[in-house]
SEKOL-246797 format. One record per residue: residue in one letter; x, y, z of N, C-alpha, C in turn. Coordinates in steps of 0.05 Angstrom, whole numbers, always signed. Each point is the difference from the previous one (the first is absolute). Layout:
<recs>
{rec "A", {X, Y, Z}, {X, Y, Z}, {X, Y, Z}},
...
</recs>
This chain:
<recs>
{rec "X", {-500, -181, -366}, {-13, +26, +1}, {+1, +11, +28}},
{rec "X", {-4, +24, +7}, {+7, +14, +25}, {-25, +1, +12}},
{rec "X", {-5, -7, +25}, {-11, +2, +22}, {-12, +16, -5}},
{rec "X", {-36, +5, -8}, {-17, +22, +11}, {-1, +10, +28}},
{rec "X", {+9, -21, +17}, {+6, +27, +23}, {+25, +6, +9}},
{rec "X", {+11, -8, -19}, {+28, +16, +2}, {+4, +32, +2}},
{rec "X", {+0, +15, +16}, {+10, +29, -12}, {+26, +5, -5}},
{rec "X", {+3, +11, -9}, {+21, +11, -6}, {+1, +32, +4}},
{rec "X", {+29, +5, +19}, {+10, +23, +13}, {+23, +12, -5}},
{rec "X", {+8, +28, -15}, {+26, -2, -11}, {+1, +33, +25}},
{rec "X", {+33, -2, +11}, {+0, +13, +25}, {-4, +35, -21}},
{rec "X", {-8, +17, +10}, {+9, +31, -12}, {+26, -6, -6}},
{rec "X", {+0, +24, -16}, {+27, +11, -8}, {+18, +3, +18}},
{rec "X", {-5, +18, +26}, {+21, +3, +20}, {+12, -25, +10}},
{rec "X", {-27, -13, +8}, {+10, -29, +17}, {+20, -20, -18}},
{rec "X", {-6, +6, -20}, {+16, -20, -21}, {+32, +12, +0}},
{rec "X", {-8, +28, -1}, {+27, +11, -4}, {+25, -13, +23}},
{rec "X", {-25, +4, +31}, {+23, -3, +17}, {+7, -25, +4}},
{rec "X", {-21, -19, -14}, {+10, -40, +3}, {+25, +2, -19}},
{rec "X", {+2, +15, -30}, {+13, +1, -5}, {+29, +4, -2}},
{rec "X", {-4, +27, +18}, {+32, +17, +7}, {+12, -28, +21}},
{rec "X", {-13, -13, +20}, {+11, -12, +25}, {+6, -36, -15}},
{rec "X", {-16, +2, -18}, {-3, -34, -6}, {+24, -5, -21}},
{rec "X", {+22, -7, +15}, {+20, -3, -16}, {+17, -20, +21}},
{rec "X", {+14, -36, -14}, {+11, -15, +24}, {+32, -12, -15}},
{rec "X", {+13, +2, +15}, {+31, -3, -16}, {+10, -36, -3}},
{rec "X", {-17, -13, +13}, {-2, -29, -10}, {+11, -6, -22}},
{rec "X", {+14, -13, -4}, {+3, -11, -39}, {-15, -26, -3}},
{rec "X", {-13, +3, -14}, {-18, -21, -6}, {+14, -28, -22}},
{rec "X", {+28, +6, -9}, {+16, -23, -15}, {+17, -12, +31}},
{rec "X", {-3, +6, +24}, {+16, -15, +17}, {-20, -29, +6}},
{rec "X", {+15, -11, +20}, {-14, -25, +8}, {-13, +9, +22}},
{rec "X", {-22, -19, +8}, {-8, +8, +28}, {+22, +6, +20}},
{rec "X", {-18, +25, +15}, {+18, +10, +18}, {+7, -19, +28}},
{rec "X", {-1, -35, +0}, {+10, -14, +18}, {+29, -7, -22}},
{rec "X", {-3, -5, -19}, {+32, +0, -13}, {+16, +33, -8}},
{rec "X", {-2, +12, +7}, {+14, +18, +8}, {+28, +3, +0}},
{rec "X", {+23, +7, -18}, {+24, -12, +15}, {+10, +32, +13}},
{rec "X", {+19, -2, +21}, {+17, +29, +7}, {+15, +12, -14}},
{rec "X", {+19, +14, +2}, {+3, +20, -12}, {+15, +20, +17}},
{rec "X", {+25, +7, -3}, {+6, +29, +15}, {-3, +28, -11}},
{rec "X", {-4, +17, +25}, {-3, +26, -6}, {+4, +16, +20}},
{rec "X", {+4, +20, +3}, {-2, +22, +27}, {-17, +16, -1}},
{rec "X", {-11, +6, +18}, {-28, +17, +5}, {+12, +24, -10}},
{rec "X", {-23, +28, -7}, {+12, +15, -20}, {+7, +33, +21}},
{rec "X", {+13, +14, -10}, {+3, +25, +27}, {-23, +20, -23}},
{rec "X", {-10, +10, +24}, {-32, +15, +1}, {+3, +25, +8}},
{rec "X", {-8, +20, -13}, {-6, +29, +6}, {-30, +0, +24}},
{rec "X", {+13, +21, +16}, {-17, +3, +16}, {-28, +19, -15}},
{rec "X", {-35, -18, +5}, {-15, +27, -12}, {-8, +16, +13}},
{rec "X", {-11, +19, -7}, {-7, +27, +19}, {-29, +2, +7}},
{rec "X", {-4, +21, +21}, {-26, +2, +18}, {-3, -24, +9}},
{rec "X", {+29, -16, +21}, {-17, -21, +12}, {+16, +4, +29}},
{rec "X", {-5, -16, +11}, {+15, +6, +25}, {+19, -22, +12}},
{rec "X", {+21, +9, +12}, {+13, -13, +17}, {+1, -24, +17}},
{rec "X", {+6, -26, -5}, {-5, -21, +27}, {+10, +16, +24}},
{rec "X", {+31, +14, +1}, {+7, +11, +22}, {+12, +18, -11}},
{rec "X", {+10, +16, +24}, {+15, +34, -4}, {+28, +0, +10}},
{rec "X", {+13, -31, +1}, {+31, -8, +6}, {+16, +17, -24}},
{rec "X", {+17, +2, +0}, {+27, +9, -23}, {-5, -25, -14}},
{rec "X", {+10, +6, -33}, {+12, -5, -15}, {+9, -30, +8}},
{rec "X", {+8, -32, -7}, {+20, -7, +10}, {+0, -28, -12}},
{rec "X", {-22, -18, -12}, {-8, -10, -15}, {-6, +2, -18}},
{rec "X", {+11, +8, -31}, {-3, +6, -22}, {-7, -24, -21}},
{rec "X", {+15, -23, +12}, {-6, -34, -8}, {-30, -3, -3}},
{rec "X", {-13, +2, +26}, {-35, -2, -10}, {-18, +10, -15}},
{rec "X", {-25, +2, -6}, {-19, +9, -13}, {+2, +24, +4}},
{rec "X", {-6, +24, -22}, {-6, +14, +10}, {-25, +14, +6}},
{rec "X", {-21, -21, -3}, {-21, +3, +1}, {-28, -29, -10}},
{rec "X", {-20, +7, +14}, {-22, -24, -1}, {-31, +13, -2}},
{rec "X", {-13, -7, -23}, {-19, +1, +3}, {-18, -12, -16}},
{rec "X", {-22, +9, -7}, {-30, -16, -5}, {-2, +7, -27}},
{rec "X", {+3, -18, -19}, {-7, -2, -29}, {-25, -15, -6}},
{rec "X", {-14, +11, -18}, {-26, -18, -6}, {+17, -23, -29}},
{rec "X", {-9, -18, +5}, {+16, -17, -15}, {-23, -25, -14}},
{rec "X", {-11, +16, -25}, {-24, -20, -11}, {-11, -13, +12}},
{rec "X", {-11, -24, +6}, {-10, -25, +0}, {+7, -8, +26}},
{rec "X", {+22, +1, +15}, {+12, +4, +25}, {-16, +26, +23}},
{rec "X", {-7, +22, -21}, {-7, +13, +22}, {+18, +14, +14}},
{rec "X", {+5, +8, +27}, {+13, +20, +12}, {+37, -17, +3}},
{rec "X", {+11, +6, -11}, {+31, -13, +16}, {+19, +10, +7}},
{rec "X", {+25, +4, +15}, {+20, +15, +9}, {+17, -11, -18}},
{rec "X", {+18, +34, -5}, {+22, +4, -6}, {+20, +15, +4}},
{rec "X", {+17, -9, -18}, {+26, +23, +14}, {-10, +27, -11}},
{rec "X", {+19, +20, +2}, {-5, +33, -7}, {-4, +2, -41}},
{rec "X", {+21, -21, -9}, {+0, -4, -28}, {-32, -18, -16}},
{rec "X", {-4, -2, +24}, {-31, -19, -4}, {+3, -41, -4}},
{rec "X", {+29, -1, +2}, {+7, -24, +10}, {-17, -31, +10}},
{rec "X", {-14, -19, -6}, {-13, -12, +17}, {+17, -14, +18}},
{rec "X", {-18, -1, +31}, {+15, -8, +21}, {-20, -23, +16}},
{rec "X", {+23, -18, +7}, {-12, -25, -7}, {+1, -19, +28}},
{rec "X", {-13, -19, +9}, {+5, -12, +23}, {-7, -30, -3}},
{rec "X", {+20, -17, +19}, {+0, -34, -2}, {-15, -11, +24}},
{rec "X", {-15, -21, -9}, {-15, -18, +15}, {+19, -6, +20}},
{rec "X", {+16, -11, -7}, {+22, -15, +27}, {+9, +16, +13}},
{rec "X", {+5, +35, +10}, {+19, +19, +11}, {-30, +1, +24}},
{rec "X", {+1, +2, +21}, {-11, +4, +24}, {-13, +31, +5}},
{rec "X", {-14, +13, +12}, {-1, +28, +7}, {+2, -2, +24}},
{rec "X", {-7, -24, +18}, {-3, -4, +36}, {+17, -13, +5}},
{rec "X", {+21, -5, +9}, {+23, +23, -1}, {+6, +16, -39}},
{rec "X", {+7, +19, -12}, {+10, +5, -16}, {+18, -16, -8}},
{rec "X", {+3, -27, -23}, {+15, -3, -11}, {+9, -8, -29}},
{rec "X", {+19, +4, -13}, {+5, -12, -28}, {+12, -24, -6}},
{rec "X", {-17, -15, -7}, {+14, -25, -9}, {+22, -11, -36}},
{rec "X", {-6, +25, -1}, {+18, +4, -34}, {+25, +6, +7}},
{rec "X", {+12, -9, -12}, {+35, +7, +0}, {+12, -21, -24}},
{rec "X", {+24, +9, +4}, {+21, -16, -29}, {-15, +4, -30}},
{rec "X", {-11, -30, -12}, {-5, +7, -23}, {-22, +14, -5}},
{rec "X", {-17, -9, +25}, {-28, +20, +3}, {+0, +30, -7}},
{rec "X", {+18, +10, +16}, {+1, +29, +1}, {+9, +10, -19}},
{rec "X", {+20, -11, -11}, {+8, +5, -35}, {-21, +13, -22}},
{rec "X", {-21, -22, +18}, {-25, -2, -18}, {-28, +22, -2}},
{rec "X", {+3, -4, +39}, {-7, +20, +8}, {+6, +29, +15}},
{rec "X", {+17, +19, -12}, {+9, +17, +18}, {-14, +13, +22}},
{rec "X", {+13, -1, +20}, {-12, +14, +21}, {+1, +32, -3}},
{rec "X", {-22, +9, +6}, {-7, +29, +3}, {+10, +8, +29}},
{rec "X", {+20, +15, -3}, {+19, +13, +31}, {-19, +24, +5}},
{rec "X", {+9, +0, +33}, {-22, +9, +8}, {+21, +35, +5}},
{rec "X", {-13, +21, +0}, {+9, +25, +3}, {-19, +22, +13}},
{rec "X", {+20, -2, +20}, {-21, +24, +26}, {-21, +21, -11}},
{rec "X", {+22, +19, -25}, {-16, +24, -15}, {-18, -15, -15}},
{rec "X", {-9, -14, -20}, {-22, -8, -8}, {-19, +23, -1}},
{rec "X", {-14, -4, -18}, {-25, +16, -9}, {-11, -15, -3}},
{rec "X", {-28, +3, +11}, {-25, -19, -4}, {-16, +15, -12}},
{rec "X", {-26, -23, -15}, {-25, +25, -18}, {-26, -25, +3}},
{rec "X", {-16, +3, +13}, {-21, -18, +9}, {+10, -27, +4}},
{rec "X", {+24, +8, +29}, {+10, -21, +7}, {-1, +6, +36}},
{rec "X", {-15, -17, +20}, {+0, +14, +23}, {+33, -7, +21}},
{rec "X", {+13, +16, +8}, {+29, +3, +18}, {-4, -34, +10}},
{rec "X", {-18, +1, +12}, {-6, -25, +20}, {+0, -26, -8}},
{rec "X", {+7, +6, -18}, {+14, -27, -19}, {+14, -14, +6}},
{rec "X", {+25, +27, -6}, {+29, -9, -20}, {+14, -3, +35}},
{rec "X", {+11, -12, -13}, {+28, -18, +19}, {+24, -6, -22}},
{rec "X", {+9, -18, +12}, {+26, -13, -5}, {+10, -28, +15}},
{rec "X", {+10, -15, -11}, {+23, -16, +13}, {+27, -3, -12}},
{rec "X", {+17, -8, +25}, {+29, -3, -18}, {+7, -33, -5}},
{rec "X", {+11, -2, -24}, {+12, -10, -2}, {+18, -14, +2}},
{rec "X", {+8, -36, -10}, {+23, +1, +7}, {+27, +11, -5}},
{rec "X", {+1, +11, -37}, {+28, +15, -5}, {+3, +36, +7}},
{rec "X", {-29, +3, +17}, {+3, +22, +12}, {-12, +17, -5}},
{rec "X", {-22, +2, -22}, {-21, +9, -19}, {-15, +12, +25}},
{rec "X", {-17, +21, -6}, {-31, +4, +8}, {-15, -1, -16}},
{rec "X", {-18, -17, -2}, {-14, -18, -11}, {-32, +21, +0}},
{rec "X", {-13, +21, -20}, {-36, +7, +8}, {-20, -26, +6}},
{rec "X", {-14, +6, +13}, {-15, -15, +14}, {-24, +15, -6}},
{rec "X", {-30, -11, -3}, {-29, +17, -5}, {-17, -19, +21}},
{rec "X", {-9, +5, +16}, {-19, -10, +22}, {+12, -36, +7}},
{rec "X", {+32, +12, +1}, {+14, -23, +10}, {+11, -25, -30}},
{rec "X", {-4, +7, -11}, {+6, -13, -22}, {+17, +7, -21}},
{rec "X", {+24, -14, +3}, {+21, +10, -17}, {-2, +8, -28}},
{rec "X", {+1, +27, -21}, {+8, -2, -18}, {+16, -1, -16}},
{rec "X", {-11, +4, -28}, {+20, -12, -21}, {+4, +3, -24}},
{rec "X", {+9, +5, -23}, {-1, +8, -29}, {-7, -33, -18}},
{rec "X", {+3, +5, -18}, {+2, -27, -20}, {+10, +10, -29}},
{rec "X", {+26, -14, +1}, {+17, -4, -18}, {-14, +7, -26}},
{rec "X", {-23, -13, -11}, {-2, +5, -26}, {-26, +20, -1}},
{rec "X", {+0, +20, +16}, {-20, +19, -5}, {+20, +27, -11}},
{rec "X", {+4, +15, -22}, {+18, +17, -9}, {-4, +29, -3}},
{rec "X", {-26, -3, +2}, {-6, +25, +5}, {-27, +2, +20}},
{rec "X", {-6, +28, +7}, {-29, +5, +14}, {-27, -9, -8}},
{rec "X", {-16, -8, +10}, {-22, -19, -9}, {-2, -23, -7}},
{rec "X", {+25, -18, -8}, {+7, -25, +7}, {-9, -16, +18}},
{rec "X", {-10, -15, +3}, {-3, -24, +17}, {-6, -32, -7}},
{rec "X", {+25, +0, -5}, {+4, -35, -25}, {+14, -13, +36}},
{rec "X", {-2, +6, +26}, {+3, -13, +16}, {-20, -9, +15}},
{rec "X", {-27, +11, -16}, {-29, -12, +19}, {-9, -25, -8}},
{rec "X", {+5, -24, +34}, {-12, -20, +1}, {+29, -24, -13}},
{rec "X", {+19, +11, +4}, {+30, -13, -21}, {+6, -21, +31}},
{rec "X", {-3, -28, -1}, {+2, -20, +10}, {-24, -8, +16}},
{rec "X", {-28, +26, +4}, {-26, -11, +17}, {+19, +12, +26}},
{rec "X", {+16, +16, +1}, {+12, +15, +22}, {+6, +15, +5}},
{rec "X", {+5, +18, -19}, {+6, +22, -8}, {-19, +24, -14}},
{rec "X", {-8, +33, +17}, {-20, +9, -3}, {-9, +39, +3}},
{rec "X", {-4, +9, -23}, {+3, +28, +7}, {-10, +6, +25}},
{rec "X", {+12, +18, +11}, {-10, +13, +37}, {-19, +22, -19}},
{rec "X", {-26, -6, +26}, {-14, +30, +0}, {+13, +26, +17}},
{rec "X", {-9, +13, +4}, {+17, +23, +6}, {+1, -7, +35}},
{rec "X", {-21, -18, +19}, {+0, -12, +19}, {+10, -16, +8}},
{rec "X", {+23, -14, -22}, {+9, -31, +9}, {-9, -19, -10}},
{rec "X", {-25, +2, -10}, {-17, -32, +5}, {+6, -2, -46}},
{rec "X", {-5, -20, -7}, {-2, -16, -23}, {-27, +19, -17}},
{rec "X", {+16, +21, -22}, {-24, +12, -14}, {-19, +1, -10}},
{rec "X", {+8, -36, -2}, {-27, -17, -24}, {-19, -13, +21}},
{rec "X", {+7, -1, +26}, {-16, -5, +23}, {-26, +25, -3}},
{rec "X", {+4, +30, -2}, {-13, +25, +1}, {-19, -5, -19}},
{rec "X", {+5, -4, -24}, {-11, -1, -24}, {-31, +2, -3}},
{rec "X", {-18, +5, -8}, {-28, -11, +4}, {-13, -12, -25}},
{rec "X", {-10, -20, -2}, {-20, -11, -17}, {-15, +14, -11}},
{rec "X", {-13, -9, -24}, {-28, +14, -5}, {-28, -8, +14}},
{rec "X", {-14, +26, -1}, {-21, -9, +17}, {-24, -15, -14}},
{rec "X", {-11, -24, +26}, {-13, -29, -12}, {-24, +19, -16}},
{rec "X", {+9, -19, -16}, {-19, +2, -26}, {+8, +11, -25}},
{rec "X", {+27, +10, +1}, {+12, +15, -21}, {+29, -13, -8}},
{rec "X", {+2, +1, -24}, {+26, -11, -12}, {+11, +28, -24}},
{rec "X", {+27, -3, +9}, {+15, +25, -11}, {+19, -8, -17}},
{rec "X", {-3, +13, -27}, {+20, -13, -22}, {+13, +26, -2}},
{rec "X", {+30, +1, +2}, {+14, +23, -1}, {+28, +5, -16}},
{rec "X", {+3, +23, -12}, {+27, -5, -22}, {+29, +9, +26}},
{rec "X", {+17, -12, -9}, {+27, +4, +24}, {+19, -7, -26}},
{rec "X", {+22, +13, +15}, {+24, +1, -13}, {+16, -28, +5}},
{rec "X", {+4, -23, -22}, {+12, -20, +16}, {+28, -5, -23}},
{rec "X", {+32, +8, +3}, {+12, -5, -13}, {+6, -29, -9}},
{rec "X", {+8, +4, -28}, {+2, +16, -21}, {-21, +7, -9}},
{rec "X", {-26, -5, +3}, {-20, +0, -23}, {-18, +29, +7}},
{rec "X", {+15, +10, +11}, {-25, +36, +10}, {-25, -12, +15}},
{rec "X", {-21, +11, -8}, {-19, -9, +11}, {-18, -20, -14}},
{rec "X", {-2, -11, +33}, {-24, -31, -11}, {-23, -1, +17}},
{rec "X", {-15, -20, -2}, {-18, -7, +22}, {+2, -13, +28}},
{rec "X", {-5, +13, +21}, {+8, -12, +20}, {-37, -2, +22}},
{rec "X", {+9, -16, +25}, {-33, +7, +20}, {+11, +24, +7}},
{rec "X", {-18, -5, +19}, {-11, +18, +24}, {+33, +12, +26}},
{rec "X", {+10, -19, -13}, {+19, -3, +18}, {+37, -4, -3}},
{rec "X", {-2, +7, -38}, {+16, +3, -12}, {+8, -32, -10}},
{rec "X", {+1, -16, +4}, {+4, -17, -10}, {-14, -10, -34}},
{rec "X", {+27, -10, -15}, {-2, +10, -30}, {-25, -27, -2}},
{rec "X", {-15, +6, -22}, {-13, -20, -13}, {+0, -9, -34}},
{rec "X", {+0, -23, +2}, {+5, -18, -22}, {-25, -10, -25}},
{rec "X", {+9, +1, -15}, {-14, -18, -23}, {+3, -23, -17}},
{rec "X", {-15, -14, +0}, {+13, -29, -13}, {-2, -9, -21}},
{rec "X", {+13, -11, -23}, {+1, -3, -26}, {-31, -25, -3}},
{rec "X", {-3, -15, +21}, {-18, -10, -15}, {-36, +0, +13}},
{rec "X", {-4, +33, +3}, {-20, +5, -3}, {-8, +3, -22}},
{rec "X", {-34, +13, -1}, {-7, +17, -28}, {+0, +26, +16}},
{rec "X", {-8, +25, -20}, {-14, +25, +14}, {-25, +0, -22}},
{rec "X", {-3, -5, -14}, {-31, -2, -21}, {-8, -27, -9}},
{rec "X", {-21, -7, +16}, {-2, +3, +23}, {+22, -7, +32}},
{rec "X", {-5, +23, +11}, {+19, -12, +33}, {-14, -19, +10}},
{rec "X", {+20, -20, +2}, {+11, -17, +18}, {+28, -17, +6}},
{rec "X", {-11, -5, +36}, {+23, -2, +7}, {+7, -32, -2}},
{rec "X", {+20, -14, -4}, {+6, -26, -3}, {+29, -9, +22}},
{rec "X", {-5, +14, +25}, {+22, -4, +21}, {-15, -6, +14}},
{rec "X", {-5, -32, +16}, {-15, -10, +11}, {+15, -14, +24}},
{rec "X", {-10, -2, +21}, {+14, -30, +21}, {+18, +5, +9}},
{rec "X", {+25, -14, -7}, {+31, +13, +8}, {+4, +22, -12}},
{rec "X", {-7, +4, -16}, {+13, +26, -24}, {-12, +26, +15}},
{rec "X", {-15, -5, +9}, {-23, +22, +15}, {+21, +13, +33}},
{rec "X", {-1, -25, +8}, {+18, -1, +24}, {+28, +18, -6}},
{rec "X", {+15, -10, -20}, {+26, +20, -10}, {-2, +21, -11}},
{rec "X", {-29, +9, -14}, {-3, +22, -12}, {-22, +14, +11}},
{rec "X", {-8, +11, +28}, {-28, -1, +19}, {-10, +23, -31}},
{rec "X", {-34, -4, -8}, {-13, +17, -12}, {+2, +34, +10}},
{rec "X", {+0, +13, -13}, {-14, +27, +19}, {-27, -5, +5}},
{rec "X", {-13, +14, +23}, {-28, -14, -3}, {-12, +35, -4}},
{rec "X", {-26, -7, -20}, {-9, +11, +5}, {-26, +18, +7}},
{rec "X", {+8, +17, +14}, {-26, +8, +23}, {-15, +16, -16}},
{rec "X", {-27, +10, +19}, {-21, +21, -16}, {+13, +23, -7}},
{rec "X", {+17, +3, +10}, {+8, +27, -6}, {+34, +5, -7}},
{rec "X", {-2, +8, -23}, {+25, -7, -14}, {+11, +29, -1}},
{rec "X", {+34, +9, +12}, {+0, +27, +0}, {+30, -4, -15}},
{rec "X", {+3, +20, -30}, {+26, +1, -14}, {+13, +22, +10}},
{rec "X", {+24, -5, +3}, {+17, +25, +11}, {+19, +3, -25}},
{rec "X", {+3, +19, -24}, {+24, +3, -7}, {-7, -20, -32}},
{rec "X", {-25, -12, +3}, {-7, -28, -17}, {-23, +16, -20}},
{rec "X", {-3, -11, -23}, {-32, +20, -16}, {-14, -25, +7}},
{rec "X", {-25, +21, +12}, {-22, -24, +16}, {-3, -10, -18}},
{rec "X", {-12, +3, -30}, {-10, -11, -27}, {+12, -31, +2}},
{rec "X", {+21, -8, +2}, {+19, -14, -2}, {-14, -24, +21}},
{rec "X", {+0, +6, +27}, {-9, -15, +15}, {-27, -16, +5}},
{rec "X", {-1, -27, +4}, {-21, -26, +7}, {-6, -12, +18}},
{rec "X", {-13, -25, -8}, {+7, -22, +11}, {-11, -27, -6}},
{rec "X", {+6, -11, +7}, {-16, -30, -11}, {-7, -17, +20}},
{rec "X", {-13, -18, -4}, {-10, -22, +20}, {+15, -24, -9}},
{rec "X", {+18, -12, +20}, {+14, -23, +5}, {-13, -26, +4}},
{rec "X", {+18, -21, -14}, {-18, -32, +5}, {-13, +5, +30}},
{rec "X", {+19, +13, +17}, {-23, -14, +31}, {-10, +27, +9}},
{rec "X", {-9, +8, -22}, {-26, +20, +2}, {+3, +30, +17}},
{rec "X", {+37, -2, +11}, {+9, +34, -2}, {+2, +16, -9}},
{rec "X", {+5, +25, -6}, {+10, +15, -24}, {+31, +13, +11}},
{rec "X", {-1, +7, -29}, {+37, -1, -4}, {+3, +29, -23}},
{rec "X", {+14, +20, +20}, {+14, +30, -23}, {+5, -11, -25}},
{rec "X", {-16, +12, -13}, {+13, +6, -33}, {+17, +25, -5}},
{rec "X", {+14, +4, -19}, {+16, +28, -11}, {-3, -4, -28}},
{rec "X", {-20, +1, -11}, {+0, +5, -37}, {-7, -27, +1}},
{rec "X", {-15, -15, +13}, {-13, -27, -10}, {+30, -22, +16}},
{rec "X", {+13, +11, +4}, {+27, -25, +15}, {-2, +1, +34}},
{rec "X", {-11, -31, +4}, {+3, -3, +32}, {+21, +0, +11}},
{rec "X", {+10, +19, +19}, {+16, +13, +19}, {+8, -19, +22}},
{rec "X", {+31, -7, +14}, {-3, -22, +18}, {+23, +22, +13}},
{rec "X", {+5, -17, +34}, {+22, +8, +3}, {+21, -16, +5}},
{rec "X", {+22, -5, +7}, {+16, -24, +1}, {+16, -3, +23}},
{rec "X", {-7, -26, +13}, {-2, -8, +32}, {+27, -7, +4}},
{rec "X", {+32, +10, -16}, {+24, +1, +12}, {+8, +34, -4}},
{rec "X", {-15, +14, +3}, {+0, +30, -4}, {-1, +10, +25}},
{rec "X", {+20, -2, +23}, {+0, +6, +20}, {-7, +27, +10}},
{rec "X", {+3, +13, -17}, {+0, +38, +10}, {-8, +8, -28}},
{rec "X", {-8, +27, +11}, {-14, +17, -29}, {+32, +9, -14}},
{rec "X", {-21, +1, -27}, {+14, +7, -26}, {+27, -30, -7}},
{rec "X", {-2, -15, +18}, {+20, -23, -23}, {-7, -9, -21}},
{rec "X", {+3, -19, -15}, {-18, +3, -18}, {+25, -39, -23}},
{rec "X", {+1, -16, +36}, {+13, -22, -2}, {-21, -32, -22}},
{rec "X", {-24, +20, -9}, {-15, -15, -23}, {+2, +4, -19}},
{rec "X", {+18, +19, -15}, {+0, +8, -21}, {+14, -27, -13}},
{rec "X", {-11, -8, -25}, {+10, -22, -23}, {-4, -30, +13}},
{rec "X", {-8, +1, +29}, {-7, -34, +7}, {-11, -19, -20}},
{rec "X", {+4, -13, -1}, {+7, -20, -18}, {-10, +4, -37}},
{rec "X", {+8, +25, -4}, {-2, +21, -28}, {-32, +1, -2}},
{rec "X", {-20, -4, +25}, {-25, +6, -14}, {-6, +27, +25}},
{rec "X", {+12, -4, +20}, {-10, +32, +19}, {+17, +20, +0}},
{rec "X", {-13, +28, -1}, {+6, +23, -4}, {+0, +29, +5}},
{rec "X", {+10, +16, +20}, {-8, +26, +15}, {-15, +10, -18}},
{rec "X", {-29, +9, +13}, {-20, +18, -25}, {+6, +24, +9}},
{rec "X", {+3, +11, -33}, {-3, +26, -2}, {-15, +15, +6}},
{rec "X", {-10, +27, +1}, {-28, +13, +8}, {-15, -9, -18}},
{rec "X", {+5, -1, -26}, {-20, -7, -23}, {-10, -32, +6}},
{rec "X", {+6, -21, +15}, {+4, -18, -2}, {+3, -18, -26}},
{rec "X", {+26, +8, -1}, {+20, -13, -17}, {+24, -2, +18}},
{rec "X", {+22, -16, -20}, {+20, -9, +28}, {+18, +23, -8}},
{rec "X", {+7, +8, +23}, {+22, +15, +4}, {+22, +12, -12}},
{rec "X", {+13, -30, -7}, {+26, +3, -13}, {+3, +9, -32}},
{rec "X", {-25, -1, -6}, {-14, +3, -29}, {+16, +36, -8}},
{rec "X", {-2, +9, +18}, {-2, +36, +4}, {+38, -2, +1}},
{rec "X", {+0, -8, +14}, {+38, -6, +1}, {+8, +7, -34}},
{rec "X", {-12, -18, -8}, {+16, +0, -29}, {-12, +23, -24}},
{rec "X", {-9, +16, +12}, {-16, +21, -24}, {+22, +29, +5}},
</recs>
């Protein structure tokens, strides 16, 4: 049964609208974790310049090879991230240096990861000049650089809003529009509140994810009449509970739907329609969704909490 002091908070209409329009992550949730990853070639894609933005510089014409543009996309769960002019995610490696500027990707790497060339004209759009740089290369490239840090494309992102390259080896990571790692920016919910929210996680449209986009799971051998949860010890450890707080806020979710229950060691734990909610501790970045079918009893929940894939087949 649900927490008498549970509240329950479902955002307005507007606010929902706009979790909605932005909460969308291009992850595929049938890959393996993003440390098995394999490469892949591709070439970064050529980009229309957009308009009402301005100029890095007022040189001629003369680099046509580079971007033709960078800026600030709100990108779900991620929050603020840079892209190219086509809305592109642009991406940066743990191992490439900013003090001195350098890239440590090349050969099969780069295949994998194309480099974003850098181009004087550029258009920026809540991107500050004082950024962008460059370095060259060794086959002679100019290489964009964002607060010293080389960027980059990723092979299997195919279109705009894509980012199936966040967190792909624990090294690899969308740039904020500053340089720095976007999931670094991110913010928590504030203590005392737990946020159950619907996001787009392919294939399955929308499911349940936190506060922080990351998908959540349900497991075949609970109950929901009565809920409880029967993932205990280790199981707990691989599957961390949602926990949950006094104040329970649905984004995108019908509050009606939402609980919670009290756990053997006396926590409580999100319900969605009577099914305890977990999340799953090889889910490196929001919206993967590398729990789906573990060992045929766990399952991405649906908003309804039901599993996911259920909706696939209708």
């Amino acid at each position: 049964m649900a927490s008498a002091r549970v509240r329950h908070i479902l955002a307005t209409a507007a606010a929902v609208g706009a979790v909605l329009a932005t909460a969308a992550c291009g992850a595929s949730p049938t890959a393996t974790p993003a440390a098995n990853q394999r490469q892949l070639q591709q070439q970064p894609p050529t980009v229309a310049a957009p308009t009402g933005t301005v100029p890095v510089d007022d040189a001629p014409t003369g680099n046509a090879a580079g971007t033709s543009g960078l800026k600030a996309t709100e990108s779900g769960a991620l929050g603020t991230i840079l892209t190219d002019a086509e809305g592109k995610a642009i991406y940066r490696f743990d191992k490439d240096t900013p003090k001195p500027p350098k890239s440590n990707c090349a050969d099969a790497c780069e295949k994998a990861w194309p480099i974003v060339a850098f181009n004087e004209n550029m258009t920026l759009e809540g991107v500050e000049k004082a950024q962008i740089g460059s370095i060259d290369r060794p086959d002679g490239k100019k290489q964009l650089t964002v607060a010293g840090w080389p960027a980059y494309y990723y092979e299997k992102d195919t279109k705009a809003g894509d980012v199936t390259g966040e967190a792909v080896g624990g090294v690899w990571w969308t740039m904020a529009p500053n340089g720095t790692r976007a999931k670094d920016k991110v913010k928590a919910a504030a203590p005392g509140t737990t946020v159950v929210r619907a996001m787009d996680v392919k294939p399955f449209g929308k499911v349940l994810t936190d506060d922080k986009g990351f998908t959540l799971y349900i497991f075949d051998k609970d109950t929901k009449d009565p809920s409880a949860s029967n993932c205990d010890g280790d199981c707990a450890k691989a599957w961390p509970p949602l926990k949950a707080e006094d104040n329970i806020i649905a984004e995108g979710v019908d509050k009606s739907l939402i609980g919670s229950v009290t756990r053997k060691d006396g926590t409580k734990q999100v319900t969605v329609a009577g099914s305890p909610v977990y999340r799953f501790a090889k889910d490196t970045a929001p919206c993967q969704a590398n729990g789906e079918g573990v060992q045929g009893v766990w399952f991405v929940a649906g908003t309804d909490g039901k599993k996911a894939k259920d909706k696939l087949k209708k």
